[in-house]
C-alpha positions as CSV (number, residue, x, y, z in Angstrom):
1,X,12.7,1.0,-17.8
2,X,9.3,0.2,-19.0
3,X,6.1,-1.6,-17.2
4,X,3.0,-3.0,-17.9
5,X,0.7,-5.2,-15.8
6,X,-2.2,-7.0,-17.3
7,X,-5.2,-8.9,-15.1
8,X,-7.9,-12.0,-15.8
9,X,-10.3,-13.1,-14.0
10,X,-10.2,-16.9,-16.2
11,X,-10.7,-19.6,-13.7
12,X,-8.4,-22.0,-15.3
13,X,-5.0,-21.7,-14.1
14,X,-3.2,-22.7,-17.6
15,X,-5.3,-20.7,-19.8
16,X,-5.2,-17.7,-17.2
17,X,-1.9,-17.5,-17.2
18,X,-1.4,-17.4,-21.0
19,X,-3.8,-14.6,-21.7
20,X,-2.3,-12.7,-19.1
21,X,1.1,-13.0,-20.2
22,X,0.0,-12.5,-24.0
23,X,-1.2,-8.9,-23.0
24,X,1.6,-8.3,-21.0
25,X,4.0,-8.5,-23.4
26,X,1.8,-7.0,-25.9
27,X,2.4,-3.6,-23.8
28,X,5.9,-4.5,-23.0
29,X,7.2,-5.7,-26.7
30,X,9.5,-8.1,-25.0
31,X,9.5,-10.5,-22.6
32,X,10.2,-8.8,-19.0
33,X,13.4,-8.8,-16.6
34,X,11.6,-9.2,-13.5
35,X,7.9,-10.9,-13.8
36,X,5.6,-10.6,-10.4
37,X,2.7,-12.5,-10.2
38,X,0.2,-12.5,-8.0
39,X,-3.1,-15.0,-7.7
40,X,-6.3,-15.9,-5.7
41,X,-5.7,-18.7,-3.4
42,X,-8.8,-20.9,-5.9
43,X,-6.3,-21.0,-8.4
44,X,-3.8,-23.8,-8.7
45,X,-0.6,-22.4,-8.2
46,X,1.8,-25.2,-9.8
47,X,-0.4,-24.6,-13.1
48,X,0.2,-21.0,-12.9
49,X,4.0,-21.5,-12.2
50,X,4.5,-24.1,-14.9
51,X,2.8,-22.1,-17.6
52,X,4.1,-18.7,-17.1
53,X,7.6,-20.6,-16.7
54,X,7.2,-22.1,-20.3
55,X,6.2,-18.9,-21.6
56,X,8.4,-16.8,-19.7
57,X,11.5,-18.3,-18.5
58,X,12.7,-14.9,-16.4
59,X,12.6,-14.3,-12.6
60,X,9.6,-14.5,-11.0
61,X,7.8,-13.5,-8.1
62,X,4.7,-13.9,-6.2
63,X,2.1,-15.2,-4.0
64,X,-1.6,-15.0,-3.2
65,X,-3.6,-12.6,-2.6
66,X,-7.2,-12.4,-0.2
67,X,-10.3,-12.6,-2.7
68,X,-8.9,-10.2,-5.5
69,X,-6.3,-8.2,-7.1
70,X,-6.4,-4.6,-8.3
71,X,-4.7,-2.5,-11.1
72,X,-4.9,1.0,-12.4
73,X,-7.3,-1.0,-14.6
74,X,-9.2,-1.5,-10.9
75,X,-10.0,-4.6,-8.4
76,X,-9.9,-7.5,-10.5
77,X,-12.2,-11.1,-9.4
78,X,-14.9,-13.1,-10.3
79,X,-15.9,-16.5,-8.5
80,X,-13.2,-16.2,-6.7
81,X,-10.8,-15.8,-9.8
82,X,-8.2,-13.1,-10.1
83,X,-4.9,-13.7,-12.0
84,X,-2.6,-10.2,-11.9
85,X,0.8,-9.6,-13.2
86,X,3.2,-6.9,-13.9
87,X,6.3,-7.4,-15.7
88,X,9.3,-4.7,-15.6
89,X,11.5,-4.5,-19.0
90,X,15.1,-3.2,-17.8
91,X,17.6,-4.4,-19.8
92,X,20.4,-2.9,-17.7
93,X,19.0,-3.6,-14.3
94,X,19.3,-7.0,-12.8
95,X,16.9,-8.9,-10.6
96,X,17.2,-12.4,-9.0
97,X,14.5,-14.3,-7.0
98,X,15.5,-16.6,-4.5
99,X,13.0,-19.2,-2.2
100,X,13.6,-20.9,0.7
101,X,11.0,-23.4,2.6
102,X,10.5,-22.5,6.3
103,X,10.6,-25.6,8.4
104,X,12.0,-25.0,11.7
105,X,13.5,-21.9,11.5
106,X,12.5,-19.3,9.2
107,X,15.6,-16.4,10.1
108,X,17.5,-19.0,8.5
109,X,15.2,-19.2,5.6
110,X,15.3,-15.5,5.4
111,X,19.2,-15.5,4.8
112,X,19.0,-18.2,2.5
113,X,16.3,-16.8,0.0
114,X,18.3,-13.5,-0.2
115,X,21.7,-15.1,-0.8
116,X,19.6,-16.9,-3.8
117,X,18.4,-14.0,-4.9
118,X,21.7,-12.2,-5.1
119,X,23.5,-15.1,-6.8
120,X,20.8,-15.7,-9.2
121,X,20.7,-12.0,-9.8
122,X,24.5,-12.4,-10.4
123,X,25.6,-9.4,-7.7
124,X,27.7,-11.0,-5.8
125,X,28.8,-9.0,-2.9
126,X,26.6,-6.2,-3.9
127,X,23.4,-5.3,-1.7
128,X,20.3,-4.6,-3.6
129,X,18.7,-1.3,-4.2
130,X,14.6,-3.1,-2.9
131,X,14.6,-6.3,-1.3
132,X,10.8,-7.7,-2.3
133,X,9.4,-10.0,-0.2
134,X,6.5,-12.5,0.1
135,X,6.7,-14.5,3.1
136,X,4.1,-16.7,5.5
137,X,1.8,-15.4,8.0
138,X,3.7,-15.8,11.3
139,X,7.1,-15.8,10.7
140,X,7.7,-12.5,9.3
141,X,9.9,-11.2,12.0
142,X,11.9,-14.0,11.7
143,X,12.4,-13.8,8.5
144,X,13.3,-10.4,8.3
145,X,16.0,-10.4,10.5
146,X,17.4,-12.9,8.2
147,X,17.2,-11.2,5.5
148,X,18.9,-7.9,7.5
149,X,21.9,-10.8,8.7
150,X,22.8,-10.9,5.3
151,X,22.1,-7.4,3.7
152,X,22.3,-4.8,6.7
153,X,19.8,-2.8,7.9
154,X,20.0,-0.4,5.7
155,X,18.7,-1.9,2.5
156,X,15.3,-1.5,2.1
157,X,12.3,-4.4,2.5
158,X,9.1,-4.5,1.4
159,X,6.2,-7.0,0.7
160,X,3.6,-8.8,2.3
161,X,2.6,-11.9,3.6
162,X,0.8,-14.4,1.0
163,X,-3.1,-14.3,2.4
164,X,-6.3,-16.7,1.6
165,X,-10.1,-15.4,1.9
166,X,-11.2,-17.1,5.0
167,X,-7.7,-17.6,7.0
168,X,-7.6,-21.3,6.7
169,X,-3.7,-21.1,5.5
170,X,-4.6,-21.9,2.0
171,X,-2.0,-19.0,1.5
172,X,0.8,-20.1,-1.6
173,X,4.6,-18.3,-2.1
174,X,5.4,-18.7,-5.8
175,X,9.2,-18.1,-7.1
176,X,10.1,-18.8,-10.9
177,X,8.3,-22.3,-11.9
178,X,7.8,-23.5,-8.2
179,X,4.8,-23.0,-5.8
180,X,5.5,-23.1,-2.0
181,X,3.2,-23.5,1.0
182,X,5.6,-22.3,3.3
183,X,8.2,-20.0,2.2
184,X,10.5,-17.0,1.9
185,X,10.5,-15.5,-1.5
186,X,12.7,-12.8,-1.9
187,X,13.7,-10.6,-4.9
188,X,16.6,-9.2,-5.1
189,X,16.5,-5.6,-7.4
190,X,19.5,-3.7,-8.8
191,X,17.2,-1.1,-11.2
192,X,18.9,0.9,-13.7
193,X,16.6,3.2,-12.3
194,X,15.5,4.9,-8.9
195,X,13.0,2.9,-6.5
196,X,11.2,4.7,-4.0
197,X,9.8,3.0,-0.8
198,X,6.9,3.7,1.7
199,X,5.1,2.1,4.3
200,X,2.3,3.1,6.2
201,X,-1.5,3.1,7.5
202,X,-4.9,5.1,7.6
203,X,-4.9,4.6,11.4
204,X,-4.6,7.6,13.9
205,X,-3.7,7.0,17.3
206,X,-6.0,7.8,20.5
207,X,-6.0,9.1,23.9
208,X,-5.6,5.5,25.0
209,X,-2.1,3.6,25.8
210,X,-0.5,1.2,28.5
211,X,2.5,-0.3,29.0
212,X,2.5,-3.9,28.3
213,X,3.2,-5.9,31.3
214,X,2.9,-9.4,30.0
215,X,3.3,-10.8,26.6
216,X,4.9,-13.8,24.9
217,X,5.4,-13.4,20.9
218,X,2.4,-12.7,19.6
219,X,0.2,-13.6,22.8
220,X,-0.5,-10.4,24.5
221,X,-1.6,-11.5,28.1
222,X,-1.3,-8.1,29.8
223,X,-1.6,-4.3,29.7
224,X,-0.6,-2.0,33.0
225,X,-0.9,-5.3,35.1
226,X,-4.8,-6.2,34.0
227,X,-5.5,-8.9,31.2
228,X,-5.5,-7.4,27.9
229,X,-8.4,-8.0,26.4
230,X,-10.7,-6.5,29.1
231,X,-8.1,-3.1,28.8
232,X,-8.8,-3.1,25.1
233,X,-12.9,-3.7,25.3
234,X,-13.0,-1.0,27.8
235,X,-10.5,1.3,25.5
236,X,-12.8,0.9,22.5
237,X,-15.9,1.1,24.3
238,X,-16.7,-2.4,24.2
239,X,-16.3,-4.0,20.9
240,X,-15.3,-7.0,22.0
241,X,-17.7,-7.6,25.0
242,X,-19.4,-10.7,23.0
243,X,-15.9,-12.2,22.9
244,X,-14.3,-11.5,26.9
245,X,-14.6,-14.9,27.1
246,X,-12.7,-16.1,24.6
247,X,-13.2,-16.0,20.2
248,X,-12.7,-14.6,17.4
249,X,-12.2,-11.3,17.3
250,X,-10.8,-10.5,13.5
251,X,-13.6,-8.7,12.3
252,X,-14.4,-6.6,15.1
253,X,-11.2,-5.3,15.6
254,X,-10.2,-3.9,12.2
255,X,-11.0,-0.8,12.9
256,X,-9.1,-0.4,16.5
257,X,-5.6,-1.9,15.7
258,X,-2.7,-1.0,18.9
259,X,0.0,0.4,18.0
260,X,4.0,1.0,19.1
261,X,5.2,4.0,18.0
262,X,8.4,4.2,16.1
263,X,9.3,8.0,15.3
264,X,7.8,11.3,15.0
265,X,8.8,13.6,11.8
266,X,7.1,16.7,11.4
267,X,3.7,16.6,11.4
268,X,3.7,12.6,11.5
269,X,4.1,9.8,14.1
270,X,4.8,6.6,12.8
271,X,3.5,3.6,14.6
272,X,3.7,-0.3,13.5
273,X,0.5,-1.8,14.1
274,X,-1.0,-4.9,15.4
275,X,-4.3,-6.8,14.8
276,X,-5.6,-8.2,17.4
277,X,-7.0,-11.8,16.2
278,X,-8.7,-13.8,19.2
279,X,-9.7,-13.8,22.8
280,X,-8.2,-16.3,25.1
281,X,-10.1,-17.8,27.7
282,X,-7.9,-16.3,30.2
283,X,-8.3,-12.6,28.8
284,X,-5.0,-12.2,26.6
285,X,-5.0,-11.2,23.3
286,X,-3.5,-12.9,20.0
287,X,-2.0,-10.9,17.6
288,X,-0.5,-10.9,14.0
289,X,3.0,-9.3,14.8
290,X,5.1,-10.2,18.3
291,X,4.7,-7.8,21.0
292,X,7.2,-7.7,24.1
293,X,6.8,-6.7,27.9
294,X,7.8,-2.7,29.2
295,X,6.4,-1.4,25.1
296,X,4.3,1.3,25.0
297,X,1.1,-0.1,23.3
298,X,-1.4,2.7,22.1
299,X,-5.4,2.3,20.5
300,X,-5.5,3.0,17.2
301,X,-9.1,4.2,15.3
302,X,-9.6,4.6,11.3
303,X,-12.2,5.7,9.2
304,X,-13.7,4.4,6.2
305,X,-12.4,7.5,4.7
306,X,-9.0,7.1,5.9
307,X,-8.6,3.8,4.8
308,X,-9.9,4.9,1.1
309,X,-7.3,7.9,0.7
310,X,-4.0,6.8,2.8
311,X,-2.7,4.6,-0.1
312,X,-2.8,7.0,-2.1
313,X,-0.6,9.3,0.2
314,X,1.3,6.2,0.8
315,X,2.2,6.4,-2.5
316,X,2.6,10.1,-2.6
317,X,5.2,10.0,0.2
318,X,7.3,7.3,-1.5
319,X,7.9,9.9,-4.4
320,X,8.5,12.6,-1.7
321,X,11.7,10.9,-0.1
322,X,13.8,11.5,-3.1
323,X,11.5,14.6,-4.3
324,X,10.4,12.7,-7.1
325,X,7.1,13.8,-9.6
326,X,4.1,11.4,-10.9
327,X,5.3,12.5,-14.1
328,X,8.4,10.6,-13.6
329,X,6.9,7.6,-12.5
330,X,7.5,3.9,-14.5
331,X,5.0,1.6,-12.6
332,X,4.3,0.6,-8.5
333,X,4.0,-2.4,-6.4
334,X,1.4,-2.5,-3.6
335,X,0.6,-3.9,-1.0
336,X,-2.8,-3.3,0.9
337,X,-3.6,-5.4,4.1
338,X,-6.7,-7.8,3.3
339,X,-8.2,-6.4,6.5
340,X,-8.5,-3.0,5.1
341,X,-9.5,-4.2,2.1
342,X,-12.6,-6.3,3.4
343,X,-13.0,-3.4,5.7
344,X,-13.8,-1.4,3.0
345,X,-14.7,-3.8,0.2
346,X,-17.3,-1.7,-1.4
347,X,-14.6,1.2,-1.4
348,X,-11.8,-0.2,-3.1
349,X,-12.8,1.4,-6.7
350,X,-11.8,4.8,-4.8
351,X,-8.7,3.0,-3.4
352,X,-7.7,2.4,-6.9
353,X,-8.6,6.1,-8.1
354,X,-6.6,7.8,-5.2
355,X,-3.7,5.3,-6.6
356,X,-3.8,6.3,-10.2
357,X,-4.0,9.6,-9.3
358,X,-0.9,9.7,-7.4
359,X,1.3,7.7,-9.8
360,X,0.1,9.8,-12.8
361,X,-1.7,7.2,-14.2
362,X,1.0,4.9,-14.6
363,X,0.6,0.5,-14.1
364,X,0.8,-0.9,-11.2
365,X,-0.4,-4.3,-9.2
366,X,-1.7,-4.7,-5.8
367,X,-2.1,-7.5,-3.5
368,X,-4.1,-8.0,-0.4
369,X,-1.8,-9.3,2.1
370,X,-2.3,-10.6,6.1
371,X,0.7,-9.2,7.1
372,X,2.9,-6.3,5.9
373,X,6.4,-5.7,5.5
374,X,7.9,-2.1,4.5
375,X,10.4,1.0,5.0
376,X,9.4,3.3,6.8
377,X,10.7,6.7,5.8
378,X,12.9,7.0,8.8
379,X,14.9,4.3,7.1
380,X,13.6,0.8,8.8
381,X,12.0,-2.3,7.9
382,X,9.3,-3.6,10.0
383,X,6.4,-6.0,10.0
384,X,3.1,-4.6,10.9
385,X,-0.5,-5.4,10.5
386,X,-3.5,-3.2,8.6
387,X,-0.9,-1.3,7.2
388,X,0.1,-0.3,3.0
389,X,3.5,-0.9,1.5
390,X,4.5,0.8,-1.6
391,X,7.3,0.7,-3.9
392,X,7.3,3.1,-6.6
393,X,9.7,3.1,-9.7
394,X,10.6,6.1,-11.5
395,X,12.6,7.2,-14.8
């Protein structure tokens, strides 16, 4: 197995993705087995699909990603231009990429984009070593329990949901020569080598929890029996006072995610986060993930420096499942929520150097997602908010 990724910040769609894919398979010295693309939501992502289709006719995979990309070569945009690919050469692995429009319901997309993916992978029957996934901002869930009617739980998922930069669902899916507005994408991967997943965040829980006593989806109205939002201003002191009576709250909140907590192992507690969005007039909070009534909900704090170092460790701790070394390693995908990323925008050159150091230098692309979908390493795939999803290929 051998990859290379390559980056542009050329505002024209066409001519971005030609140069791209010229110095992609420049490093590669063949066209790739698996192509992944991903784009700022200014480009036109029908001209990217149709160009890199012509000059690559091989799966591909993709979506858009908040205000930039980032590489080992580092975060990659300019006028709100970033063009990133990486392409994996593996002539005795197979990977297919399936798509599937979410109308009305999207489990049902779920199990249709990964029976696509399997059939165009020609593994019939087989389940995949890494299910990749780029999905839509609220349906994840849904479409993950698709996917998991299909392949099990115990095949691994991990992606993120395609992102704008200002939340106005300018968001694209892209899957071989076709761009989607609303989709599951889903790539299917049988590597002839190993693939190591991890998924967590640079988030630490507090003193704080409740038991939530009112919720519908992703509308959390209550905690212990008083309206959310007023539990969670008093909780973080009150950084959401401007907003008790109803607003935006996306900004504010980034650092102080809630959490449910999923497993302890050694040292570590793993919780699946949530990122509170607005204030209702009534005093509930909206989130980005689905919350339900008698869960255990529990403040969450980071740090600048947290958020700067824990992909790195993310990526560190995909290695250690299978006791693998950086020396080993081929190339990474990454996902980083755009939330973080904005968090810490002036950072993210010391996101990128924690990154390289961890994978030994090797290539690898990152995204900046609004919602994240990975394995933990207890075995399970969730959805979670402000969170970093790695996958990590290896000799």
């Amino acid at each position: 197995m051998k990859i290379a990724t390559s980056s542009t910040t050329v505002g024209d769609s066409a001519r971005a993705a030609r140069e791209a894919y010229a110095a992609l398979v420049l490093q590669l010295g063949a066209p790739p087995s698996l192509l992944v693309v991903y784009a700022t939501a200014g480009h036109d992502g029908g001209a990217l699909m149709r160009a890199l289709h012509e000059l690559a006719p091989v799966p591909t995979h993709g979506g858009t990603s908040c205000c930039a990309v980032m590489s080992e070569d580092g975060v990659r945009a300019r006028d709100g231009a970033a063009l990133g690919l990486l392409g994996l050469l593996d002539p005795e692995g197979d990977f297919g990429v399936g798509a599937a429009e979410i109308v009305d319901d999207a489990r049902a997309a779920g199990s249709a984009a990964i029976r696509r993916a399997i059939a165009a992978a020609g593994r019939p029957g087989e389940p995949p070593e890494l299910v990749w996934l780029s999905g839509v901002p609220g349906h994840e869930e849904s479409v993950l329990l698709g996917i998991q009617d299909v392949v099990g739980r115990d095949v691994p998922i991990a992606g993120g949901s395609a992102a704008d930069d200002d939340v106005r669902g300018g968001w694209q899916q892209f899957a071989n020569h076709r761009a989607y507005s609303s989709a599951a994408v889903v790539t299917a991967m049988y590597p002839s080598s190993e693939v190591h997943v991890s998924f967590h965040s640079g988030y630490s829980p507090t003193a704080h929890h409740g038991v939530i006593t009112r919720a519908s989806g992703r509308v959390l109205y209550e905690i212990d029996g008083a309206p959310a939002a007023h539990v969670y201003n008093r909780w973080t002191g009150g950084v959401i006072q401007a907003q008790l009576g109803g607003g935006s709250v996306l900004a504010s909140t980034a650092m102080f995610p809630l959490g449910r907590r999923l497993e302890r192992i050694g040292p570590t507690t793993f919780h699946r986060l949530s990122h509170p969005d607005r204030v209702t007039p009534d005093g509930a909070l909206t989130l980005f993930t689905s919350v339900a009534q008698g869960e255990t909900i529990h403040l969450m704090a980071g740090t600048r420096a947290s958020l700067i170092s824990r992909a790195g460790r993310v990526a560190r701790a995909a290695l250690e499942t299978r006791r693998a070394d950086a020396r080993e390693v081929c190339g990474a995908l990454v996902v980083y929520c755009a939330g973080c990323m904005l968090a810490i925008r002036d950072d993210m050159d010391r996101v990128v150097d924690q990154l390289r150091d961890a994978l030994g230098g090797a290539p690898f692309l990152g995204t900046f997602t609004f919602g994240e979908q990975g394995c933990f390493t207890t075995g399970e795939s969730h959805h979670g908010n402000l969170m970093i999803s790695v996958a990590v290929f290896t000799r």
